[in-house]
N, C-alpha and C positions, 0 to 999 in steps of 0.2 A: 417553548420548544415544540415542532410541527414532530407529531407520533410518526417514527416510521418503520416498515418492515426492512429488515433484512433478512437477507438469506445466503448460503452456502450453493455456488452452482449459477452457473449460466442459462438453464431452462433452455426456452424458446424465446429468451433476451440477447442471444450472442450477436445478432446485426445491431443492437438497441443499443448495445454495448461497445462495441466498436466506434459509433456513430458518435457516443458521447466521447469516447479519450479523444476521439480525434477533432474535435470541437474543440476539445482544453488546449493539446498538445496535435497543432497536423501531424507529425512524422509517429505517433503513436500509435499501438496497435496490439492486439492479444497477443501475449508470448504464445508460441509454440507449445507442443508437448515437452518437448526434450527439455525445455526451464523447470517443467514440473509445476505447473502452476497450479494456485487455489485462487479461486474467484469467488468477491461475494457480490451481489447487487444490492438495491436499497432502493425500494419504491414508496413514495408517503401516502401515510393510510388513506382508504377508498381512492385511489389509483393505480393504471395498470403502466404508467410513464414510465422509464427509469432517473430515478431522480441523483443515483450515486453510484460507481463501481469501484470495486479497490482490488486489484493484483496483488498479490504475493509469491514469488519464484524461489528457487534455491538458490538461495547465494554462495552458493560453496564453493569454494576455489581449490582447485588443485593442480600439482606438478603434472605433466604429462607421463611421467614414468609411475607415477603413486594412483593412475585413471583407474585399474581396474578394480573390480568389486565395487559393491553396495557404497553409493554416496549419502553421507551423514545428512540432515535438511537442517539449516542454516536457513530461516525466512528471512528475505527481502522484499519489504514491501516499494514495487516498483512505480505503481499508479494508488491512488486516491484520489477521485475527479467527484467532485457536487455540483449538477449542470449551474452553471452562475447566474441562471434566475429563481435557483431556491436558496443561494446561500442566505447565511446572515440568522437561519433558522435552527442552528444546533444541527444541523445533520451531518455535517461534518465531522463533528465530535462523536455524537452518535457509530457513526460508520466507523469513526477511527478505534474508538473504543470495542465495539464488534470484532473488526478484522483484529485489532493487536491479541487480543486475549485468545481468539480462537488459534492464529499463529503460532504462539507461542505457547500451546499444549505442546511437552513434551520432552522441550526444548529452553533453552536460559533467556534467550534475546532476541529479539527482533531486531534490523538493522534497517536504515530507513535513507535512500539516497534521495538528494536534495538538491537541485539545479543553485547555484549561485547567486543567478538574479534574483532568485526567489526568496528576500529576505522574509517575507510575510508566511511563506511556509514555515520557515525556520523559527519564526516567532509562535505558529501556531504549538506544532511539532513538540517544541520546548515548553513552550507555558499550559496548555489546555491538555496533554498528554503525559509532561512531564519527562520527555526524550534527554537526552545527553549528549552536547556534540560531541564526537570521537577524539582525542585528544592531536594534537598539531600533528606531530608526528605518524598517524595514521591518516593522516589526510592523506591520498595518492594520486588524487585528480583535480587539479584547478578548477576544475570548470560545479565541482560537485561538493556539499559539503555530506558526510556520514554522519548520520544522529542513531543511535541503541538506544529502545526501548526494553525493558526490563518489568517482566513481571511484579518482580518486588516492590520496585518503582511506582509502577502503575496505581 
């Protein structure tokens, strides 16, 4: 397994950052403020490259009439990208491991949306993590499957 640093915080990585989701993912991109987002990076040891970033937003949904006042934080991890000429190296796991547990200070569960074609996610997610798909009935979007990771779990 390749040693690597993470960290809490986009530094002077934010264009580094960028550069990478949208490599994995063209239409991707830093959430906004107003997601509330936490960002970790992930460079491997003696490098200044970014080798990993992973998003996490509030996922928290609410009626329009229930908007006002302090929103609960509900983590949704949105991105996790490992540039794909380091995978294969455990950093992956690494990173996922990082971001879930810092996430989920505080708070019961992490919720983790998942594109469809992406069965190899869903295989990661589940087996290396230890995620849960959401059960049928909470699926709400065709095109995505929902997996909760869980402290406990973990």
């Amino acid at each position: 397994m390749t040693p690597a640093q993470i960290s809490f915080g986009l530094g002077e990585h934010t264009e580094a950052a960028r550069a990478l989701l949208q490599r994995e993912w063209p239409l991707a991109d830093l959430p906004s403020s107003v997601n509330e987002p936490r960002i970790w990076i992930m460079k491997c040891a003696g490098s200044n490259t970014l080798a990993g970033v992973a998003v996490v937003t509030n996922g928290f949904r609410v009626r329009a009439a229930a908007a006002d006042g302090p929103r609960p934080y509900h983590p949704l991890l949105e991105y996790l990208v490992v540039d794909q000429q380091m995978r294969g190296e455990g950093l992956g796991r690494q990173l996922a491991r990082r971001v879930l547990l810092d996430a989920s200070k505080g708070t019961h569960d992490v919720h983790i949306e998942v594109e469809r074609t992406r069965p190899d996610a869903v295989r990661f997610w589940t087996r290396h993590m230890h995620c849960t798909v959401v059960p049928a009935p909470e699926q709400t979007d065709s095109k995505i499957y929902y997996l909760r990771w869980s402290p406990s779990e973990g």
